[in-house]
C-alpha positions in Angstrom: 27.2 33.8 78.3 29.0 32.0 75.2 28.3 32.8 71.8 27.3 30.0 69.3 30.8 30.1 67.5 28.7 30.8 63.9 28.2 34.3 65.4 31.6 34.7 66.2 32.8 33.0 62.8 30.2 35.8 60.9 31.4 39.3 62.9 35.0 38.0 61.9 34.2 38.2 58.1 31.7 41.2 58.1 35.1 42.9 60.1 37.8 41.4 57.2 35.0 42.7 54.5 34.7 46.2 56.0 38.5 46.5 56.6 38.9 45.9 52.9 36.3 48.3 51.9 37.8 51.0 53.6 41.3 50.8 52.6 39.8 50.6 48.7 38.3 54.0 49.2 41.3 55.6 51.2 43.4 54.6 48.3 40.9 56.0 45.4 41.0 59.2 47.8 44.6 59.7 47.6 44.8 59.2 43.8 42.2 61.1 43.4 43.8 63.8 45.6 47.2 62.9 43.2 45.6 64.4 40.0 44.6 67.4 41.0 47.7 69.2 42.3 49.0 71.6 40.5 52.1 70.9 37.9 55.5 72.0 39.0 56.9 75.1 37.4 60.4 73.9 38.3 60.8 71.0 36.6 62.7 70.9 33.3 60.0 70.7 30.3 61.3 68.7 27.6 60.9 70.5 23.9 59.9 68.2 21.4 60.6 69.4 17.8 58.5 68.9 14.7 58.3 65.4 13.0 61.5 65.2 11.0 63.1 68.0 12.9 65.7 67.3 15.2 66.1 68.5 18.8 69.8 69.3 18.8 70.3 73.4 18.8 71.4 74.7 15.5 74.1 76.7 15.3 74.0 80.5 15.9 75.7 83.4 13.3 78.4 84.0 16.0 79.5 80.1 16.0 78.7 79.5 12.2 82.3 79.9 9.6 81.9 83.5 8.2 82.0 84.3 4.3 85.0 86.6 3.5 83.4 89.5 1.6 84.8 89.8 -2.7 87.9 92.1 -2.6 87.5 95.2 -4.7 89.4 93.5 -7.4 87.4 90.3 -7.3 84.3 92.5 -7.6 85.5 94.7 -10.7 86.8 91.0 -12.3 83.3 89.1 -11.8 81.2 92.3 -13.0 83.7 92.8 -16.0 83.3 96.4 -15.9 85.0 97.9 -18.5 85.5 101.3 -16.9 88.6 99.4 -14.9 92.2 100.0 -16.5 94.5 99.9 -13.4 96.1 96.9 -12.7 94.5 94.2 -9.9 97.9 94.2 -8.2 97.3 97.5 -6.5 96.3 97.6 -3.1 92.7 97.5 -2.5 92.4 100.5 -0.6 93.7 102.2 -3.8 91.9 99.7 -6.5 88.4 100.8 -4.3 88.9 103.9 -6.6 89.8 102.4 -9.7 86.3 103.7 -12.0 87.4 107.0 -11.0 91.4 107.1 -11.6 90.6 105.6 -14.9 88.5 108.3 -16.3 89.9 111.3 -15.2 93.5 109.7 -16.1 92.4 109.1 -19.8 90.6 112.5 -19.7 94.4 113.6 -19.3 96.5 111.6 -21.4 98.1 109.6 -18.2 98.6 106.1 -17.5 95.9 105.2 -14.7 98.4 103.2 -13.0 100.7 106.1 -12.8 97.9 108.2 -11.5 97.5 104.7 -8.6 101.1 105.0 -8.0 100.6 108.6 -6.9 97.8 107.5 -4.4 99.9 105.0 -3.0 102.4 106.9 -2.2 100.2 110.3 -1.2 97.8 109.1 0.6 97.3 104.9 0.7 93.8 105.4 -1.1 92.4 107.8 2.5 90.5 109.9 1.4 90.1 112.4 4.2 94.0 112.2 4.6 95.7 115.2 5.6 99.3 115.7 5.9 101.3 118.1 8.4 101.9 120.5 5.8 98.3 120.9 4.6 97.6 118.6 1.6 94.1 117.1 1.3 92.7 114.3 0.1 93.6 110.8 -2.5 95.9 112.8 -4.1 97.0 115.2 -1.3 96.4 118.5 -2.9 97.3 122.0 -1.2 94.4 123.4 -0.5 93.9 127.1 -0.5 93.0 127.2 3.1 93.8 125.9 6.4 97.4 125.3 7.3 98.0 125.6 3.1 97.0 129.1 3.9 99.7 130.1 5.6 102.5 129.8 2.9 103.8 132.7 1.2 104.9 133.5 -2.2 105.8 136.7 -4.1 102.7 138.0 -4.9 100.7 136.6 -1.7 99.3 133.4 -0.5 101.0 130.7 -2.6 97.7 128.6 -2.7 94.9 131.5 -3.1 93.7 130.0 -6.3 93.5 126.4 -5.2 90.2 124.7 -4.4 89.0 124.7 -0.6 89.4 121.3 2.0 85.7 120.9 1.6 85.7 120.2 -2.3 88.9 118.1 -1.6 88.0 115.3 0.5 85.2 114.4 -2.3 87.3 111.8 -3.7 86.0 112.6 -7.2 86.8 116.2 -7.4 90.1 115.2 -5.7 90.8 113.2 -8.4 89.8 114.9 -11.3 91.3 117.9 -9.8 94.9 116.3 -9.3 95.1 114.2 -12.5 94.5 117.9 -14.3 97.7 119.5 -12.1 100.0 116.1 -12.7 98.9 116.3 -16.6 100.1 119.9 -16.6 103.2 119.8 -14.8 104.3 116.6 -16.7 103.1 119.0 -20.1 105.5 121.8 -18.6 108.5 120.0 -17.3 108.7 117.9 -20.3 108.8 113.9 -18.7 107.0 112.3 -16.2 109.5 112.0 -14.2 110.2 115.8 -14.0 106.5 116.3 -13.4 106.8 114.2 -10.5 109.3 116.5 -9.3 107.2 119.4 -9.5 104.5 117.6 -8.4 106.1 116.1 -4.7 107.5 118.2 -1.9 109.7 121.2 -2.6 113.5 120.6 -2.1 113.3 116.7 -1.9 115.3 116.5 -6.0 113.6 113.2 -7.4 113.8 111.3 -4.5 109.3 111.6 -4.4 109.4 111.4 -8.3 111.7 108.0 -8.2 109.5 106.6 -5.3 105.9 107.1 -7.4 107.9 105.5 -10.1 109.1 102.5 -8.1 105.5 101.8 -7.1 104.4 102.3 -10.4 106.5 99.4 -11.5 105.9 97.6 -9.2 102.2 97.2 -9.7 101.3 97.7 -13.0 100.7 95.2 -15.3 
């Protein structure tokens, strides 16, 4: 039997409509679907900085120029301590002690650049220096123990009275204790340069007492 060809025009557009319909609600399924999976952890997350801020790294203490620290002379210059009479020119490790040298120098009628001098040359301003024959200290005084203990004089142990190793690494007591035995033997001898003498190695002449005096003119002002 034929259908009347309105039928068949009708079921062609009720089939169009509910094709359309269903791909509408397949497609709000899948979006729908879309936004609600879970983020992914392993994609990059962009930082944003603060308004005004800018996202560009800054740059770390390693990478960033370095301020070089005020010498011990620029120090003792921008304080203007007054305590300071040895000359600038000395060798920081040696100007370090400069507060020190000065008082126990005046203490002793000495120059404190002639007492600097002597550091240079004894002991470069180390204060735990200690030589191969037994001297201690700034100012490299024989001690009355350790390898010092072992040299003999007349009437016994040519250092007994000395201090011990201990008190002569404190750079103060070296110090004060050294500018003393210089002030003497300068006293005794009857120059400086003669106390130098007396003061140095045994058996070297003036060869220590013309060095300390080289450096001594060299640096002072």
């Amino acid at each position: 039997m034929t259908l009347p060809f309105r039928w068949i025009f009708t079921g062609i557009v009720l089939g169009a409509s509910f094709l359309i319909f269903a791909a509408n609600a397949i497609g709000q399924i899948q979006v729908v679907a879309a936004s609600t999976e879970e983020p992914s952890f392993s994609a990059p997350v962009e930082t944003l900085a603060p308004p005004g801020e800018s996202t560009e790294s800054a740059p770390s203490a390693e990478s960033a120029p370095a301020e070089s620290a005020p010498t011990a002379q620029e120090e003792a210059k921008s304080s203007g301590d007054g305590n300071c009479e040895v000359s600038p020119r000395f060798p920081e490790a040696v100007y370090r002690w400069c507060d020190l040298i000065t008082r126990y120098a005046n203490e002793n009628g000495l120059d404190p650049d002639l007492v600097a001098a002597l550091i240079v040359q004894e002991s470069g301003g180390k204060p735990d220096a200690y030589s191969r024959s037994g001297a201690v200290g700034l100012m490299q005084v024989m001690p009355r123990d350790g390898i010092a203990a072992s040299f003999r004089c007349v009437n016994g142990p040519c250092f007994a009275s000395r201090p011990s190793m201990a008190e002569l690494y404190d750079p103060e007591f070296n110090i004060r204790y050294g500018t003393r035995m210089l002030a003497g033997l300068i006293s005794k001898r009857g120059s400086v340069r003669d106390g130098l003498m007396a003061y140095g190695p045994m058996n070297v002449g003036y060869s220590y007492a013309d060095k300390v005096l080289a450096i001594y003119e060299r640096f002072r002002d």
